[in-house]
Short mmCIF file of the C-alpha atoms (twelve columns), coordinates in Angstrom:
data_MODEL
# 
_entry.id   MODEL 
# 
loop_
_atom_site.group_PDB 
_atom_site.id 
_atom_site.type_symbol 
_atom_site.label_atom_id 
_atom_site.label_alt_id 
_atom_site.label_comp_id 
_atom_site.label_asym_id 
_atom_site.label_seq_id 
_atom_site.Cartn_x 
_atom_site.Cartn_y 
_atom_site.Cartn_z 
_atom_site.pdbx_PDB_model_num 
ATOM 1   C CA . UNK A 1   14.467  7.801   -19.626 1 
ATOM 2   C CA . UNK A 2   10.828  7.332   -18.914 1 
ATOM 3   C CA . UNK A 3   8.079   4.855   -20.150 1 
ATOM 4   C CA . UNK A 4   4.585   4.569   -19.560 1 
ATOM 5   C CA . UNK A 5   5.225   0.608   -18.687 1 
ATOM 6   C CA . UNK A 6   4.688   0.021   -14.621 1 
ATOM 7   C CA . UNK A 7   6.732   -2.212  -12.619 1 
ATOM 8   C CA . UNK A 8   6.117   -5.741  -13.031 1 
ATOM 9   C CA . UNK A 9   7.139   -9.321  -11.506 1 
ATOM 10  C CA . UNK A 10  9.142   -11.391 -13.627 1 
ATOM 11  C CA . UNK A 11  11.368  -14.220 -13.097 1 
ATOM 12  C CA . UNK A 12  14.427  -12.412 -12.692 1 
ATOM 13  C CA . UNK A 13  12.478  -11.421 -9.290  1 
ATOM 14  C CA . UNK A 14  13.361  -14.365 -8.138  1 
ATOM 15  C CA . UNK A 15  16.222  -15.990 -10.294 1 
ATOM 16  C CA . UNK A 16  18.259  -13.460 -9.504  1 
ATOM 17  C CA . UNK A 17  18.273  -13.873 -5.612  1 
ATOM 18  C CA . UNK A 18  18.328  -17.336 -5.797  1 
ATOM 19  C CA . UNK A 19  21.398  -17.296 -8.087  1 
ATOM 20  C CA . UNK A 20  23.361  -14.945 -6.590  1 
ATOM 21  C CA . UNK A 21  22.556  -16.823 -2.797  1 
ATOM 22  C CA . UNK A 22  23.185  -20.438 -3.966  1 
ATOM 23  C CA . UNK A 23  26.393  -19.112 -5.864  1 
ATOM 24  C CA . UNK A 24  28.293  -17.933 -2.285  1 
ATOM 25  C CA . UNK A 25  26.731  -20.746 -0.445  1 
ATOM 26  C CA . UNK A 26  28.141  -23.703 -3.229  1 
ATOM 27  C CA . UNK A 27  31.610  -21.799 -2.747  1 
ATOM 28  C CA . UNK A 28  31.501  -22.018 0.993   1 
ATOM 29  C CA . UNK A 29  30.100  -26.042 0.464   1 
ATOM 30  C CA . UNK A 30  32.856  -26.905 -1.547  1 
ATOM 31  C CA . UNK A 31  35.489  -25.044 0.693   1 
ATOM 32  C CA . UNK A 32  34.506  -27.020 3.671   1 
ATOM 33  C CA . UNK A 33  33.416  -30.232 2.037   1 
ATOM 34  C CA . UNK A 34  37.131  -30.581 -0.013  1 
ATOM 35  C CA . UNK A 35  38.858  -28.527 2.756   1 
ATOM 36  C CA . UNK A 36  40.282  -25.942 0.266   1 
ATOM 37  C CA . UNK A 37  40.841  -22.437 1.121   1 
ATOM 38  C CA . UNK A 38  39.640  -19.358 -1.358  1 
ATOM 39  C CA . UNK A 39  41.004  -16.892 0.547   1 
ATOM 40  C CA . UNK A 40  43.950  -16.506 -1.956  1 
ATOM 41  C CA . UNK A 41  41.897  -15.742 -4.781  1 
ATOM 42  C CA . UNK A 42  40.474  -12.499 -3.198  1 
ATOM 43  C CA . UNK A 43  41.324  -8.808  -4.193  1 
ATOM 44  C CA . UNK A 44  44.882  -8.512  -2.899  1 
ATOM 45  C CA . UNK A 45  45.866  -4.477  -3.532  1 
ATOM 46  C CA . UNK A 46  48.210  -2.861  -6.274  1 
ATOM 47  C CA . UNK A 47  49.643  -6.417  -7.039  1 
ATOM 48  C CA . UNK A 48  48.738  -7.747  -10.173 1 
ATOM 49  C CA . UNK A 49  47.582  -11.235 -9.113  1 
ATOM 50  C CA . UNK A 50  45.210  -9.662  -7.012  1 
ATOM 51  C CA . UNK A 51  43.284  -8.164  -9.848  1 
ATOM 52  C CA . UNK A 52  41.288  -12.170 -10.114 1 
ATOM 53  C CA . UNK A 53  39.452  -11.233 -6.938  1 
ATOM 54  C CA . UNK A 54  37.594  -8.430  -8.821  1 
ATOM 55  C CA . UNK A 55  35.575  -11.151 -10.101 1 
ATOM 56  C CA . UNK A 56  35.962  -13.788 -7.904  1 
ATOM 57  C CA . UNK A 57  35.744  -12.408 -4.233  1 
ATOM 58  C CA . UNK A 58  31.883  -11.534 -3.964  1 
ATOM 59  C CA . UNK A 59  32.003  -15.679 -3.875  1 
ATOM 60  C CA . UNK A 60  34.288  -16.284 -1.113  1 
ATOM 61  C CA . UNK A 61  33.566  -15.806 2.870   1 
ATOM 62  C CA . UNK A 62  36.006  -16.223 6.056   1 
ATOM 63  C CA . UNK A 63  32.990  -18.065 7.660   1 
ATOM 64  C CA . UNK A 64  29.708  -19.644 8.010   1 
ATOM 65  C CA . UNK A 65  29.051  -15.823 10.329  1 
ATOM 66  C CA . UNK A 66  30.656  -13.757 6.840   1 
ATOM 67  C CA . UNK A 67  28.441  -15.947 4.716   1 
ATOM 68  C CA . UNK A 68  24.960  -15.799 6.291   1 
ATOM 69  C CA . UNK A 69  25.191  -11.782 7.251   1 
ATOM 70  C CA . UNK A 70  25.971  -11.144 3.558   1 
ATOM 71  C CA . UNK A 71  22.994  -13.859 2.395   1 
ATOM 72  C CA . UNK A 72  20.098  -11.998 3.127   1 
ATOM 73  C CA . UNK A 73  21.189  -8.552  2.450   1 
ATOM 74  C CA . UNK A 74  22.448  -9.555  -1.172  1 
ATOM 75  C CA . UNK A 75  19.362  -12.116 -1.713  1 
ATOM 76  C CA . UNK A 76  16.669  -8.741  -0.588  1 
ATOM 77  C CA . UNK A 77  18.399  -6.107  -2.361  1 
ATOM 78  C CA . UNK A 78  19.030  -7.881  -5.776  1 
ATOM 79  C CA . UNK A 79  15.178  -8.771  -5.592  1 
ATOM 80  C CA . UNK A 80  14.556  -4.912  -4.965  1 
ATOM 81  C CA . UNK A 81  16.761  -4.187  -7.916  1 
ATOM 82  C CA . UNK A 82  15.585  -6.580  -10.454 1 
ATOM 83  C CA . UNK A 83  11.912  -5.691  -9.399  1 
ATOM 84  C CA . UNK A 84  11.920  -2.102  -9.658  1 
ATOM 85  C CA . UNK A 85  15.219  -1.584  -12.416 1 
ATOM 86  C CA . UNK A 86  14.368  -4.279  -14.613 1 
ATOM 87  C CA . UNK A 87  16.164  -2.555  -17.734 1 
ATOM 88  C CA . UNK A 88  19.173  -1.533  -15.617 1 
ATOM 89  C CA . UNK A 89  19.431  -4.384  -13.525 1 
ATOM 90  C CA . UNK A 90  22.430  -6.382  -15.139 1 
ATOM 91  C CA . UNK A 91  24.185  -3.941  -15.958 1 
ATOM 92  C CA . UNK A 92  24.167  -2.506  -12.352 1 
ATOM 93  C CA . UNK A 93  25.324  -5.664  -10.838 1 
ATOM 94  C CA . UNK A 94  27.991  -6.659  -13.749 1 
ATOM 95  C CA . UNK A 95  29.602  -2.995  -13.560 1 
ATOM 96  C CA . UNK A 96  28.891  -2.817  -9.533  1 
ATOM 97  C CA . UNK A 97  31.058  -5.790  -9.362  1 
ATOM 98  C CA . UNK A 98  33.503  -4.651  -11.646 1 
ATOM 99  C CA . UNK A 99  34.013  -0.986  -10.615 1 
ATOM 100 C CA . UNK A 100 33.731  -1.554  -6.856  1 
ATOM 101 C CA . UNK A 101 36.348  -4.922  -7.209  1 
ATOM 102 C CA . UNK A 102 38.854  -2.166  -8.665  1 
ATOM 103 C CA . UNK A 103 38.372  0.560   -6.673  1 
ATOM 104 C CA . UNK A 104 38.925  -1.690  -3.856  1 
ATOM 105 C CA . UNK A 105 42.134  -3.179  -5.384  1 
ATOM 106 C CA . UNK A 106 43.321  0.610   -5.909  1 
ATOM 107 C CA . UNK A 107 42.683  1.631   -2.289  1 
ATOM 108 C CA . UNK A 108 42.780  -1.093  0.600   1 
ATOM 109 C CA . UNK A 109 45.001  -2.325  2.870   1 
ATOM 110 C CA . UNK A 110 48.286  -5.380  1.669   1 
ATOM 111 C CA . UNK A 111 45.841  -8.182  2.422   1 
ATOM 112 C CA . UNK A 112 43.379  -10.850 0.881   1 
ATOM 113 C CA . UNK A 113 39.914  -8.746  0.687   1 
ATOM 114 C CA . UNK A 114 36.612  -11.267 -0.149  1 
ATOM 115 C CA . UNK A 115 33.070  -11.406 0.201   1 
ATOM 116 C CA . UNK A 116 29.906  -10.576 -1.144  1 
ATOM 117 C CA . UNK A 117 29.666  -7.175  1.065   1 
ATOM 118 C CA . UNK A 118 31.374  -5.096  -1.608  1 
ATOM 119 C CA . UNK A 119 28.170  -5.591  -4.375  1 
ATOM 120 C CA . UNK A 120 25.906  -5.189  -1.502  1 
ATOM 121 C CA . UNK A 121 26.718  -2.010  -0.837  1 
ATOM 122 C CA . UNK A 122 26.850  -1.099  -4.956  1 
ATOM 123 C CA . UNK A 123 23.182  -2.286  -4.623  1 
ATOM 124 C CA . UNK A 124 22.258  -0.024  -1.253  1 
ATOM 125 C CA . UNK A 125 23.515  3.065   -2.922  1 
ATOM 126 C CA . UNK A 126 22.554  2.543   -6.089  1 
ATOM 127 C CA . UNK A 127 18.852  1.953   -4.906  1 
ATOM 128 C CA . UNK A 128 18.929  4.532   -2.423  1 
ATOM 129 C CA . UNK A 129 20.453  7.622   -4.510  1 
ATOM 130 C CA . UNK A 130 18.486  6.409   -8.128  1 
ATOM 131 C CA . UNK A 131 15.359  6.687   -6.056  1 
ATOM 132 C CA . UNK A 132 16.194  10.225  -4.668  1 
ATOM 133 C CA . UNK A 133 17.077  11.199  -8.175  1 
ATOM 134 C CA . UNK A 134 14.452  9.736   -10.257 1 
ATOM 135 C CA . UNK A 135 12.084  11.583  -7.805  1 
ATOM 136 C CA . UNK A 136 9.272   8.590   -8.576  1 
ATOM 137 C CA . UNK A 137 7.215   8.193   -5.450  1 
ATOM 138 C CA . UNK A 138 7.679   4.494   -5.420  1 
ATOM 139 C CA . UNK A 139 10.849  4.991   -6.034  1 
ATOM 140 C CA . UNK A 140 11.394  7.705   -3.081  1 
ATOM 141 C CA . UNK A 141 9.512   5.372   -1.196  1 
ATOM 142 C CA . UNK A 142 11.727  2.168   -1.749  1 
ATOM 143 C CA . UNK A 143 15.231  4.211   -0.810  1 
ATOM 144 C CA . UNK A 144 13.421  5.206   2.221   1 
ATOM 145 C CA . UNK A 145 12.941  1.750   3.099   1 
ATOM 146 C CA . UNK A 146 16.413  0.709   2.243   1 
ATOM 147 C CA . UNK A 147 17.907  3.603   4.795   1 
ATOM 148 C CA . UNK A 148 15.846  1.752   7.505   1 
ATOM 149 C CA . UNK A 149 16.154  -1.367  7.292   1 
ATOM 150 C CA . UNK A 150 20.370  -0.865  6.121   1 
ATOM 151 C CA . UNK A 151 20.847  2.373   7.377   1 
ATOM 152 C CA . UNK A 152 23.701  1.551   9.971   1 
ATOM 153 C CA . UNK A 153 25.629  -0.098  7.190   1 
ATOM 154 C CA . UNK A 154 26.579  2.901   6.638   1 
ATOM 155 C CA . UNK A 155 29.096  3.346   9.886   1 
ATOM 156 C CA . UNK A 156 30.777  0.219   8.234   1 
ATOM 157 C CA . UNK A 157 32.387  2.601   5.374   1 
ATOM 158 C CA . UNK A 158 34.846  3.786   7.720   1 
ATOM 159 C CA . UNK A 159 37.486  1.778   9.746   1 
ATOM 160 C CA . UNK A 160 35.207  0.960   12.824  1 
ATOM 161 C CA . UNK A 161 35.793  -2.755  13.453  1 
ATOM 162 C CA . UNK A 162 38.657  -4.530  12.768  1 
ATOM 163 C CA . UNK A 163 39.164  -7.341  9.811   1 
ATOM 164 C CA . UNK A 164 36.431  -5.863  8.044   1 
ATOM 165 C CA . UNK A 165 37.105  -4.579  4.520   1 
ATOM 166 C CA . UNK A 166 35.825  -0.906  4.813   1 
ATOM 167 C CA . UNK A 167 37.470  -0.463  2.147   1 
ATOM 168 C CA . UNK A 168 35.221  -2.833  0.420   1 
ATOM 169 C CA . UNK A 169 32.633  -1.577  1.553   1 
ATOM 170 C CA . UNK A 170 33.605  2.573   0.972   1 
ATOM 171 C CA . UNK A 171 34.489  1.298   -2.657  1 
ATOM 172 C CA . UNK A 172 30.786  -0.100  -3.142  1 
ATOM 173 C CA . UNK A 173 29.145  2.706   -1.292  1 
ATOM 174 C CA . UNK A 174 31.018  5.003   -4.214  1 
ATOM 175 C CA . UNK A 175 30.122  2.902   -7.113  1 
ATOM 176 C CA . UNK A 176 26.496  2.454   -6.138  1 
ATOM 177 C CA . UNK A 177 26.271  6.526   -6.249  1 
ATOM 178 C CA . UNK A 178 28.427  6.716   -9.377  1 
ATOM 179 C CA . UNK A 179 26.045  4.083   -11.127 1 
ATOM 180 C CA . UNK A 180 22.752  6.165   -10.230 1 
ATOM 181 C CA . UNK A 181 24.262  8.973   -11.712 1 
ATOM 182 C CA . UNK A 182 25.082  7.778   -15.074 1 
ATOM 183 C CA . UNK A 183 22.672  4.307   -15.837 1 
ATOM 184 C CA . UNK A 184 19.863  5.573   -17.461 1 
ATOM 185 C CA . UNK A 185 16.459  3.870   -16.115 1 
ATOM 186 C CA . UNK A 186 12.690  3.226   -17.183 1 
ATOM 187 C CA . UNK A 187 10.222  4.305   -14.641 1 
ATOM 188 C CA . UNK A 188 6.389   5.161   -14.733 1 
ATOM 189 C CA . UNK A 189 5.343   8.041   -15.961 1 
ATOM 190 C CA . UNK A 190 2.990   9.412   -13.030 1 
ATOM 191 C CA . UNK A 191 -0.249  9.914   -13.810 1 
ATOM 192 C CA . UNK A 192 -1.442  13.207  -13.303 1 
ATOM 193 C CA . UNK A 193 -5.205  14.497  -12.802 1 
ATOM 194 C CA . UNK A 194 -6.663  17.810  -14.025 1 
ATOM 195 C CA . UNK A 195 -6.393  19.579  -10.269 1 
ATOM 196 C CA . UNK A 196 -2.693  18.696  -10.536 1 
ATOM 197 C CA . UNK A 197 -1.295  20.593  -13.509 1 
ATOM 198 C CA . UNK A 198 -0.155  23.745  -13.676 1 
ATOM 199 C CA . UNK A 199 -2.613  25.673  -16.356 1 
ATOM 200 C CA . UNK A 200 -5.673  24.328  -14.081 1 
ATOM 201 C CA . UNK A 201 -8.212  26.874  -13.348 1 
ATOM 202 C CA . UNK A 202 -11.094 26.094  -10.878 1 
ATOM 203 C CA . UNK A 203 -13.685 28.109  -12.578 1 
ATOM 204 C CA . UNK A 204 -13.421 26.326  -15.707 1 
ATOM 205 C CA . UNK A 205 -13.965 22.534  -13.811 1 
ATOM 206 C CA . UNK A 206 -17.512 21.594  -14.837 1 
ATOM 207 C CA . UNK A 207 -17.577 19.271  -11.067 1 
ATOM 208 C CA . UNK A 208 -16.852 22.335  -8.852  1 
ATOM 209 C CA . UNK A 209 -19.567 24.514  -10.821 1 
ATOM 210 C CA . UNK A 210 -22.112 22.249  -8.536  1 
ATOM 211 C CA . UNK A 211 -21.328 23.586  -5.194  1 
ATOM 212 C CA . UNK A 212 -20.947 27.191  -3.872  1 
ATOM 213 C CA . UNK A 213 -17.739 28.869  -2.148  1 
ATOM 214 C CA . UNK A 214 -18.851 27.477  0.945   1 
ATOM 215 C CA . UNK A 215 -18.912 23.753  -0.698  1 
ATOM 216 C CA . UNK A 216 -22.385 23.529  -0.503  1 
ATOM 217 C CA . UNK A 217 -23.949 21.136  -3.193  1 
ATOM 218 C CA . UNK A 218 -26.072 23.636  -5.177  1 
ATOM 219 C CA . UNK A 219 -28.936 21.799  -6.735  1 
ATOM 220 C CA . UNK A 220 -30.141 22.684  -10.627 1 
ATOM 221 C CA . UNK A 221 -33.477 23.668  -11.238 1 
ATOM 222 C CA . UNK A 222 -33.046 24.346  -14.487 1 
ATOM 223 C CA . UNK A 223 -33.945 21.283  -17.461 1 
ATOM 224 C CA . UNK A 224 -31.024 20.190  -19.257 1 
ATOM 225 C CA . UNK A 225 -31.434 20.577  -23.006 1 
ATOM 226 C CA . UNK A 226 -33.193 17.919  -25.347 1 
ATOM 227 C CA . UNK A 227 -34.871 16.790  -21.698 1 
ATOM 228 C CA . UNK A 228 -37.436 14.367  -22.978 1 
ATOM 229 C CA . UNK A 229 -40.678 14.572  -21.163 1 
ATOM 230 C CA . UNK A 230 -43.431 11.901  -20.640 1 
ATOM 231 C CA . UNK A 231 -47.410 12.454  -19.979 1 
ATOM 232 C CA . UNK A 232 -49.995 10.071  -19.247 1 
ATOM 233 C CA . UNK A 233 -53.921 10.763  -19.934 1 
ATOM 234 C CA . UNK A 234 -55.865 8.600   -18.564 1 
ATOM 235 C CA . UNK A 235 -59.153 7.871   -20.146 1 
ATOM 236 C CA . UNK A 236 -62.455 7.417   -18.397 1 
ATOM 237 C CA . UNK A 237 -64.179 3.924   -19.262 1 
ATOM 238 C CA . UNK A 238 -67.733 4.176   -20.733 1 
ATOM 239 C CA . UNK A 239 -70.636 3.379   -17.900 1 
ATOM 240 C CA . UNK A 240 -71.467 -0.141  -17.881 1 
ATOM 241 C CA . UNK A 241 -67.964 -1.250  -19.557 1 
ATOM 242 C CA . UNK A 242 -66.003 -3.708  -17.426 1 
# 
């Protein structure tokens, strides 16, 4: 779906971010500050318990290390998402959440899977392949900038370093490109001048009829019509007048 609105700031910009950052970090406060342990309520696989950490694991980290890699990632990309997908924004993140929590619960490894890098990649994918598609040049432009600054997350989808949840993250990676095939978004309708359309013919632009084939400015001799013309007569004074 297109519209002829542009992209524009508005406070889920920045509400969204914050929320989403200050959620994980109260978790991790009360964890340490009450010494309880989270861990439990993760996505444990094909058990049916396990099916709470589809909604509560994005909120739970092993460690202060877990906590602050996943911070800035999560507070950057849902401020890329809300700013550029306004319309599609929520739902992205509610179904991202959702869909990556149970693919992840379908396919991982018997143990306790949490953390906030499962939505992050929904949001890296999503962004990156609904630019490609949409074909927007600000759009284009953004994924580009998402494969270089988070390009290497991509090694992460596979079983490279141990205790990490690739699954997790292989599950998000999915979602995000399942999402930006099927969420319908609002972009700008690109303007487009006369030069760029397809029916354009050169001899019929009234600008190029003023230079030659060489691009020389050709200069008009010729009066334009209705040309209004002004003459002065001057009268002599009478001898003796002052």
């Amino acid at each position: 779906m297109q519209s002829n609105e542009h992209f524009k700031f508005s406070n889920g910009v920045v509400l969204a971010p914050l929320l989403a950052v200050l959620s994980i970090w109260t978790v991790f406060w009360v964890e340490v500050k009450f010494g309880i342990n989270f861990n439990d309520y993760g996505i444990y696989p094909r058990k049916l318990s396990g099916l709470q950490g589809v909604v509560l694991s994005p909120f739970i980290h092993g460690s202060v290390e877990h906590l602050y890699n996943n911070t800035i990632p999560l507070a950057i990309l849902t401020a890329f998402l809300f700013y550029f997908y306004q319309t599609a924004a929520l739902r992205v993140f509610v179904f991202g959440v959702l869909i990556s929590g149970l693919l992840t619960w379908l396919i991982a490894r018997p143990s306790y899977h949490i953390g906030a890098s499962g939505i992050i990649y929904v949001l890296a994918s999503f962004i990156f392949f609904k630019g490609v598609f949409a074909k927007h040049f600000r759009l284009v432009a953004l994924s580009l900038v998402v494969v270089f600054i988070y390009g290497s997350m991509l090694w992460y989808i596979f079983p490279v370093k141990e205790n990490i949840s690739w699954e997790g993250h292989l599950a998000g990676f999915i979602t995000g490109f399942l999402l930006a095939l099927t969420i319908k978004v609002r972009v700008p309708v690109e303007k487009k001048y006369d030069w760029e359309r397809e029916d354009y013919n050169e001899e019929n632009d009234p600008f190029l009829k003023h230079f030659d084939e060489d691009g020389n400015f050709i200069e008009s001799t010729e009066e334009p019509e209705n040309h209004i013309q002004i003459k002065y007569h001057y009268k002599k004074n009478n001898e003796g007048d002052t």
